[in-house]
C-alpha positions in Angstrom: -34.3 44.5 12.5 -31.3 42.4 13.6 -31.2 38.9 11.5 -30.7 36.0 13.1 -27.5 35.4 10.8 -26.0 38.9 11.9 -26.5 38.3 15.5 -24.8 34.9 15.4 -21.9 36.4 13.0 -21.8 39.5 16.1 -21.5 36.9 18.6 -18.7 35.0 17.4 -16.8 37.9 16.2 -17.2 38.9 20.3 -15.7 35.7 21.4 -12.6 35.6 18.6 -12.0 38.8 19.9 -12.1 38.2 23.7 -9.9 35.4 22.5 -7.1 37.2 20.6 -7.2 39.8 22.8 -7.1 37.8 26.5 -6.0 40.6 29.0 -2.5 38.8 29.9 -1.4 42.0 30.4 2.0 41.2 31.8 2.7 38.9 28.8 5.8 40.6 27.2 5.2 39.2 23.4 2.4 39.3 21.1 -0.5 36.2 21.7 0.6 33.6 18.9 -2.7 33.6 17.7 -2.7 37.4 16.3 0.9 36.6 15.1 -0.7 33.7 12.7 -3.5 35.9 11.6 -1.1 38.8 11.0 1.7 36.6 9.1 -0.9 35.1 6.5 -1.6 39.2 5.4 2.7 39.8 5.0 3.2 36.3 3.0 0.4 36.8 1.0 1.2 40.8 0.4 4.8 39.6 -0.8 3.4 36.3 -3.0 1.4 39.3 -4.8 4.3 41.1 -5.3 3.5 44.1 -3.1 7.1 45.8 -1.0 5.8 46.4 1.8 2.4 45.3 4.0 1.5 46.1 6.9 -1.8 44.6 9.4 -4.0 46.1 11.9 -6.2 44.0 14.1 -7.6 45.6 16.5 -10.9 46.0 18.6 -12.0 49.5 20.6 -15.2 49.7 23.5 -16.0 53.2 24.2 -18.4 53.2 27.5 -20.4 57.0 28.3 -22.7 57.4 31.0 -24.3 60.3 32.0 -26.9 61.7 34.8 -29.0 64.8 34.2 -31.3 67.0 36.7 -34.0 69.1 34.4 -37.1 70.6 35.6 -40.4 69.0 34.5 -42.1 71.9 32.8 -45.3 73.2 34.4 -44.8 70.6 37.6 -42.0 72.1 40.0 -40.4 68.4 39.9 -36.9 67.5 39.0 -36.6 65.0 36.4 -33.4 62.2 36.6 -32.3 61.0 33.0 -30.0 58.3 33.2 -28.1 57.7 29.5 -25.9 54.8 29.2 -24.1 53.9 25.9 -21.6 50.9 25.7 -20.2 50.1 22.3 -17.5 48.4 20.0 -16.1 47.5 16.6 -13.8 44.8 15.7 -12.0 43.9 12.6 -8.5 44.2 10.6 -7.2 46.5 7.8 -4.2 45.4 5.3 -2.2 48.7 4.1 0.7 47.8 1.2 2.5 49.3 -1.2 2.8 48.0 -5.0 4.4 49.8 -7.9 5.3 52.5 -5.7 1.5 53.3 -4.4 -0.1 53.0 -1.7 -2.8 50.8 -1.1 -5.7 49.6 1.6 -8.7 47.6 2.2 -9.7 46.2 5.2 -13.3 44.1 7.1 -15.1 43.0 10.2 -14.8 39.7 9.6 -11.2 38.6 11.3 -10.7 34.7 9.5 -7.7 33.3 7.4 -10.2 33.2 4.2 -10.8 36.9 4.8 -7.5 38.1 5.5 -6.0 37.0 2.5 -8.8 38.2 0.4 -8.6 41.6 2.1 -5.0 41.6 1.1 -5.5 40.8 -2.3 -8.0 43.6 -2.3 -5.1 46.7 -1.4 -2.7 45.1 -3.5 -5.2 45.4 -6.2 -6.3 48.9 -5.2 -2.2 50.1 -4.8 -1.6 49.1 -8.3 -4.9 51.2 -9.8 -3.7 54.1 -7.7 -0.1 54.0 -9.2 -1.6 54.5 -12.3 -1.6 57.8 -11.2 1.2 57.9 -9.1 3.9 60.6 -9.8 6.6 59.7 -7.3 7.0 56.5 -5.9 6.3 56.1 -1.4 9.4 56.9 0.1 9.1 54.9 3.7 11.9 56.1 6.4 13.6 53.9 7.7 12.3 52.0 11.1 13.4 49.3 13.3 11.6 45.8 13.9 10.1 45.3 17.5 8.3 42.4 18.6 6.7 43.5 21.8 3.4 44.0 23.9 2.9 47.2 25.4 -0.4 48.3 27.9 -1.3 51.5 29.5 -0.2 52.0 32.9 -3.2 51.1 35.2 -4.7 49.6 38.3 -8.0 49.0 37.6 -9.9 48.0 34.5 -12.8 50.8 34.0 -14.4 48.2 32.3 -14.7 45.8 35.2 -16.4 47.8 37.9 -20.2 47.6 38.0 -22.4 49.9 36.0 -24.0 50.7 38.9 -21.8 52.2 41.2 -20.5 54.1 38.1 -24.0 55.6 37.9 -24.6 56.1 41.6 -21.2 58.5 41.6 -22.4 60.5 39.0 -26.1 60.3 40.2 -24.8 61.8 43.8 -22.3 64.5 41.7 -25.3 65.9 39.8 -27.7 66.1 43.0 -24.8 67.7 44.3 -24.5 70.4 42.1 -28.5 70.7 41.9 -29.0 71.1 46.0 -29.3 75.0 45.3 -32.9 76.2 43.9 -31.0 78.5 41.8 -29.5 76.2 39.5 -31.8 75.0 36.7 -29.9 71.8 35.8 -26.8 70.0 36.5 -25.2 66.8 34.8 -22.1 64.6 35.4 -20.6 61.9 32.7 -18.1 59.5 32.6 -16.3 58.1 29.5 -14.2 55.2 29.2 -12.2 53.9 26.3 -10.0 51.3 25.5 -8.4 50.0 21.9 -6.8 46.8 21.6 -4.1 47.0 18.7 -2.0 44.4 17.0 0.4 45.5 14.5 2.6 43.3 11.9 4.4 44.6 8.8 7.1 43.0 6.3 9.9 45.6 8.3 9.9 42.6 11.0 7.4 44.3 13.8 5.1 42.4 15.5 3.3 44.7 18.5 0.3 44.1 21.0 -0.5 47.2 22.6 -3.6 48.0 24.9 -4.6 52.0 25.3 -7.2 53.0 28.2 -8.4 56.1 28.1 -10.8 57.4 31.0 -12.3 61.1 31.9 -15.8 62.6 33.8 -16.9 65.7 35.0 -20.0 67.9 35.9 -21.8 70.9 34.8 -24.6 73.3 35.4 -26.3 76.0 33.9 -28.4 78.6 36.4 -31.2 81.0 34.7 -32.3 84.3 35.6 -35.9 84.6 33.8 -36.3 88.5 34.7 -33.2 89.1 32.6 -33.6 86.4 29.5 -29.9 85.4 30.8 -28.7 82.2 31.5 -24.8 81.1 32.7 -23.4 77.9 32.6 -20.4 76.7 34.7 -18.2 73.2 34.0 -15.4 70.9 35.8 -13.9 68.9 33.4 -11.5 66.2 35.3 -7.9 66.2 32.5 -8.9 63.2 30.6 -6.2 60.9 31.2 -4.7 57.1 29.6 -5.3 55.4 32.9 -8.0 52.9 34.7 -10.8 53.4 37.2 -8.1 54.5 39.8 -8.3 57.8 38.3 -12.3 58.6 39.3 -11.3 58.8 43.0 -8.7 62.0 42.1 -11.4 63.4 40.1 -13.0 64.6 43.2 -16.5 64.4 41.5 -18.3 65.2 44.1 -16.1 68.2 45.5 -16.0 69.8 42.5 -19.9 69.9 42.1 -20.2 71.5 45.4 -17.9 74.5 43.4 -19.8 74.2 40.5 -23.3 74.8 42.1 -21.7 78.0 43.9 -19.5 79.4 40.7 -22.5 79.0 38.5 -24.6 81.3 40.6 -21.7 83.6 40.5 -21.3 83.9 36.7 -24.9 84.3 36.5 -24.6 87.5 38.4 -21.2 89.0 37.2 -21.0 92.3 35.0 -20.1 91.8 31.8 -16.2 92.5 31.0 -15.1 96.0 29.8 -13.2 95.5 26.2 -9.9 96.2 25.6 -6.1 95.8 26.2 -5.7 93.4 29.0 -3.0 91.3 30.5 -4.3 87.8 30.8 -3.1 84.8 33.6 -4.7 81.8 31.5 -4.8 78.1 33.5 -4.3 74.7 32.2 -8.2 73.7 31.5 -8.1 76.6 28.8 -4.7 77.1 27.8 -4.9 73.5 26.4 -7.4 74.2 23.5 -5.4 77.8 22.7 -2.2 75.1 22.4 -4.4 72.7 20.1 -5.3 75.0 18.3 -2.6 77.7 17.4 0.7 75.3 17.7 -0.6 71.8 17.5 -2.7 72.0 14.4 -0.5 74.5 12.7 2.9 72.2 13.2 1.1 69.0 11.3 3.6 68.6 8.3 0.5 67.7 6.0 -1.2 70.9 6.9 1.8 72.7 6.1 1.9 71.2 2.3 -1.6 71.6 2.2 -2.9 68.4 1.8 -5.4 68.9 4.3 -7.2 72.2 3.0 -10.5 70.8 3.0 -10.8 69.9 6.7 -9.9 73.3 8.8 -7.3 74.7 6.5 -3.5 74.7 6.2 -1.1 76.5 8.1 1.0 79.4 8.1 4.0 77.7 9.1 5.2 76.4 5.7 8.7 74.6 4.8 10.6 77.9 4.2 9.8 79.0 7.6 11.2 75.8 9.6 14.4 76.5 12.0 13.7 80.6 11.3 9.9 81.7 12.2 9.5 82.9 15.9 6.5 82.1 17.1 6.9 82.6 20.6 8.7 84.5 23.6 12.3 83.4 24.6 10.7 81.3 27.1 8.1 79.7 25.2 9.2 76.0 24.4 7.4 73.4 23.5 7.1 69.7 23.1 5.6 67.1 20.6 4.9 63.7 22.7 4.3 60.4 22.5 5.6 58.9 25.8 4.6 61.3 28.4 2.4 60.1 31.5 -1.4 59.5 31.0 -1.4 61.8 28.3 -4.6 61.0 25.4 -2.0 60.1 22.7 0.9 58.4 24.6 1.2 54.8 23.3 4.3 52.7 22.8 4.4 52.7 18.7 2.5 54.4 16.7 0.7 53.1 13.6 3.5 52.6 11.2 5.3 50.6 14.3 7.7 53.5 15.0 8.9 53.5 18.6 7.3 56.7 20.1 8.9 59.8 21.5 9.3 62.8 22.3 10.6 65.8 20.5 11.2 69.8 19.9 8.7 71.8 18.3 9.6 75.1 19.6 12.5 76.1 20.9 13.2 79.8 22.8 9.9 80.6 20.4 11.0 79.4 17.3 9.4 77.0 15.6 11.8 74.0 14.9 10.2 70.8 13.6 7.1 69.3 12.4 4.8 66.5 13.2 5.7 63.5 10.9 5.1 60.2 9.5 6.7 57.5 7.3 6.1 58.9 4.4 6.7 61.9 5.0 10.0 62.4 6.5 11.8 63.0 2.9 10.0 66.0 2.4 12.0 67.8 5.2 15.0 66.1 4.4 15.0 63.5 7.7 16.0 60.4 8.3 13.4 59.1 10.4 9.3 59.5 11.2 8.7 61.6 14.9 6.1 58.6 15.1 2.5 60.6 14.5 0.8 57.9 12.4 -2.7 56.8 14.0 -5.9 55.5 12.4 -9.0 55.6 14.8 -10.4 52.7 13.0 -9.3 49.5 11.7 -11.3 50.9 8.7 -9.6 53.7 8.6 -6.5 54.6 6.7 -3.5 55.6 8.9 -2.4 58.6 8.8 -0.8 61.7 10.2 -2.1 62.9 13.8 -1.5 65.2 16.5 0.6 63.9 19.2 0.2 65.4 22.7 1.8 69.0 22.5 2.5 70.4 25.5 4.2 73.7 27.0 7.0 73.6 29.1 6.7 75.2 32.5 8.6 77.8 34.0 11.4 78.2 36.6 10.4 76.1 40.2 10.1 80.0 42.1 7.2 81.0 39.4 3.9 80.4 40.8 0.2 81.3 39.8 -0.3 84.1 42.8 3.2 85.5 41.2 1.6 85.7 37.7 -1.2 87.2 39.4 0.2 89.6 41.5 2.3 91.2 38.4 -1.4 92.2 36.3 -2.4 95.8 36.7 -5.4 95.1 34.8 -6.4 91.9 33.6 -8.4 88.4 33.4 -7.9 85.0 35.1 -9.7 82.6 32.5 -10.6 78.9 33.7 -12.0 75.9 31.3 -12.6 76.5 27.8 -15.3 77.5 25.6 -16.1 78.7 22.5 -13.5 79.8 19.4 -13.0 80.7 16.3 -9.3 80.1 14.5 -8.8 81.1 10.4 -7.9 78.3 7.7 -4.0 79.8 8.2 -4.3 79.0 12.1 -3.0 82.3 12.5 -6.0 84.7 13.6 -8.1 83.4 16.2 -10.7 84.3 19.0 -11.4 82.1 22.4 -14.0 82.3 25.1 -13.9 80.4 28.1 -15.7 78.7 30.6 -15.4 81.2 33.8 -13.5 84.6 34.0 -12.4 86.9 37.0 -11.1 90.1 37.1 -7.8 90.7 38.2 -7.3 94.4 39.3 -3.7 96.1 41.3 -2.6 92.8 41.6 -5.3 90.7 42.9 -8.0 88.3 41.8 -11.5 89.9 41.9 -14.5 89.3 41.1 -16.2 86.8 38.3 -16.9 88.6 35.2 -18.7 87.2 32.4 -19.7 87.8 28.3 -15.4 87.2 27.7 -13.7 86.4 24.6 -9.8 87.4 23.2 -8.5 87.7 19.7 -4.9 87.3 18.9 -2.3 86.3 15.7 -0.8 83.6 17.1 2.7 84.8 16.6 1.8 88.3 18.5 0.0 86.1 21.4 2.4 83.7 21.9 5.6 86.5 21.7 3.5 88.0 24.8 3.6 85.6 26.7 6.0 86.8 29.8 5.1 84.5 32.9 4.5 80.7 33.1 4.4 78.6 36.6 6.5 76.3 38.0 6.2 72.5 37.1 4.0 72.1 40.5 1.3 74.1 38.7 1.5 71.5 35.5 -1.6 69.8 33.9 -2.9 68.1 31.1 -6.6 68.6 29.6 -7.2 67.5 26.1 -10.0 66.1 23.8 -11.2 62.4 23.4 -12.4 63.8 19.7 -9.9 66.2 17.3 -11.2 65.8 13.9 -9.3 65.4 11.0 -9.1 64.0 7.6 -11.0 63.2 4.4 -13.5 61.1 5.0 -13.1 62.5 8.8 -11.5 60.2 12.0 -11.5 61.3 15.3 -8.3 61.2 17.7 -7.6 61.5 21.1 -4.8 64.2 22.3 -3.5 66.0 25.2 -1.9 69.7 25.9 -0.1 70.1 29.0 1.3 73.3 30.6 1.3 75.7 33.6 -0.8 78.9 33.8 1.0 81.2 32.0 0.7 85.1 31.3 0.5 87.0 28.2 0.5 91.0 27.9 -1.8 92.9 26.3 -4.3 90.8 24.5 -7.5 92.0 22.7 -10.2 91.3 24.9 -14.0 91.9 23.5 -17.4 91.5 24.9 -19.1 88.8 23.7 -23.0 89.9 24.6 
């Protein structure tokens, strides 16, 4: 039960916020107001002694709707399940750093009182930790921006009715359900945004407002006489962008290809296992990507300081500027800044400027993902700007930025991949996968999979899953399209950490070909 006390307490906590956070999205400075709140947490940081403080204030609204079409058992009828979920948090955390530790506390409650309280909490808390401290923090150095930065959009997601959101996806799953033979169909949207204010003793004072927004439909089709069922997915490329970006979904388009490619994998043959050339597109390549080179590249991982979440890596220290990882034309890109990607921002959580930055290079693995703190360990002068907290509860720390592979010459397109495969796979969307706690063996399914035989793409296949080191994949690869083939798919929800957050990240790339891969059946 919700006490009256709590509901009141909710309800002003919603109007502060609406306050601090007004959407003058064309103001260039931070709203004075946040500025106050965040400059009580620095004064009273360096009154308590602390060398360094930093502030978080910041408010998130994540919005999911789905439709779904089931069959009501032992009735022929179709039943519509609507599911709506609309939710946000609100609050601050103070991070500092006293007798060389670090320290953090932070609340829901966003008032002066608090906020100097909180503070004296993680000065409190930095100088227990250095107790145990064997090395003081060593901060690179960063420059001080006072600035307000917002997501390049049209239309606030937010701000269009509920129900014409639902009648879209409504009409995309009835689309996709018009055929007998598919058992159920579903579409979903999800919209998110995070409000962020950021002030720390270095001089930064930054406003920043991320939207993230994605949808997409799926079916599954059964055939009872064979105890088999097949499913088939479109996943629009979840993108930082406002409602402007549903229309180029093509929703309703792609649940017309849906219905029809669901039926198809229901009746494909099973895939022959072996040694096969594979032409992999953008909606699966991304997860390989994640994976094998964006999870293996974070500098933390590498130290192994993140074993008990998903492993370490095989790319340790002594292997930086010298490990090939990939082909001669394999090259690819830690970023911050590129367009619409899920973990493009202005400055990251530590107020570094974002950007954009090597991580291979002709298939040799050049730098790491880094923060603050952790530059010094390789010997740089400055953080690549990968700090992010999913929470103002949460502690910042190291995260994924978008990784993305660089496409091929402008003459290389997907039919030219294609066309060069004696025997092989085309794989579309992603699926299932398995990856060891080195990120160096792995196996991936997909979503749909069609032959490719003398040249030419054949028909669907189904039951498909490759295995690969990551080092002997990647040096395969031999083919990747054109920047006219380029995309980006990612995930709203890569887990990391201990206790666990949740970021948002994209992989870009072109389809790309790689020679001779494992491929097993997965019946």
């Amino acid at each position: 039960m919700i006490s009256r006390r709590t509901f009141v307490g909710s309800a002003a906590a919603l109007a502060l916020s609406e306050r601090l956070f007004a959407a003058e999205t064309a103001a260039a400075k931070p709203s004075p107001e946040l500025e106050k709140l965040g400059a009580l947490a620095l004064n009273e940081a360096k009154r308590l002694k602390a060398t360094y403080c930093d502030i978080r204030i910041t408010r998130y609204r994540n919005q999911t709707m789905a439709v779904r079409l089931n069959p009501e058992r032992g009735t022929g009828k179709t039943l519509v399940v609507p599911t709506v979920a609309d939710s946000g948090s609100f609050g601050f955390g103070v991070r500092v750093i006293a007798n060389g530790a670090w320290g953090f506390a932070s609340s829901p409650f966003v008032t002066m009182a608090e906020i100097t309280r909180i503070t004296g909490e993680a000065v409190a808390v930095a100088k227990a930790n250095s107790v145990l401290q064997t090395k003081p923090v060593e901060l690179a150095p960063v420059a001080a921006y006072r600035t307000r930065w917002v997501t390049p959009h049209e239309k606030d997601p937010f701000a269009v009715p509920l129900a014409e959101k639902l009648d879209l996806i409504r009409a995309a799953a009835n689309e996709v359900k018009k055929s007998d033979r598919v058992f159920s169909s579903a579409a979903q949207m999800v919209f998110r945004s995070e409000d962020k204010y950021f002030a720390s003793t270095e001089g930064s004072s930054i406003q920043q407002l991320c939207l993230q927004s994605t949808g997409g439909v799926n079916a599954t089709a059964v055939d009872t006489a064979r105890g088999l069922s097949k499913s088939r997915r479109f996943q629009a490329p979840p993108s930082t962008a406002g409602y402007e970006i549903v229309p180029v979904m093509n929703l309703l388009e792609n649940a017309s290809r849906v219905r029809e490619e669901v039926q198809e994998h229901l009746a494909a043959p099973p895939v022959t296992a072996g040694k096969k050339d594979l032409v992999l597109l953008p909606t699966h390549l991304w997860l390989t990507i994640h994976e094998s080179l964006g999870h293996s590249t974070e500098l933390d991982r590498a130290l192994g300081y993140e074993a008990n979440y998903a492993g370490t890596s095989f790319l340790t220290t002594d292997k930086l500027g010298k490990q090939r990882v990939g082909s001669d034309i394999v090259n690819v890109w830690g970023d911050r800044t590129n367009e619409r990607g899920l973990a493009t921002i202005g400055y990251d959580d530590d107020g570094v400027k974002t950007t954009k930055f090597p991580i291979l290079e002709k298939g040799i693995f050049m730098h790491y993902q880094t923060i603050r703190d952790q530059a010094h360990l390789l010997g740089e002068k400055e953080s690549r700007g990968c700090c992010y907290a999913d929470s103002w509860g949460s502690v910042p720390f190291q995260r994924m930025p978008n990784v993305w592979l660089e496409p091929g010459s402008r003459d290389t397109s997907l039919e030219s991949l294609i066309a060069g495969v004696e025997d092989g796979i085309l794989i579309d969307g992603d699926g299932s996968f398995s990856i060891d706690q080195q990120r160096y063996n792995f196996q991936f399914g997909g979503d749909a999979f069609w032959e490719i035989k003398g040249g030419k793409k054949g028909r669907m296949l189904r039951s498909v899953a490759y295995q690969a080191k990551t080092t002997d994949f990647w040096t395969s690869c031999d083919g990747i399209a054109g920047p006219a083939y380029f995309q980006q798919y990612g995930a709203l929800n890569d887990g990391k950490g201990e206790p666990a957050q949740s970021n948002a990240v994209s992989h870009g790339c072109s389809p790309a070909r790689f020679r001779q891969i494992n491929v097993i059946q997965t019946d």
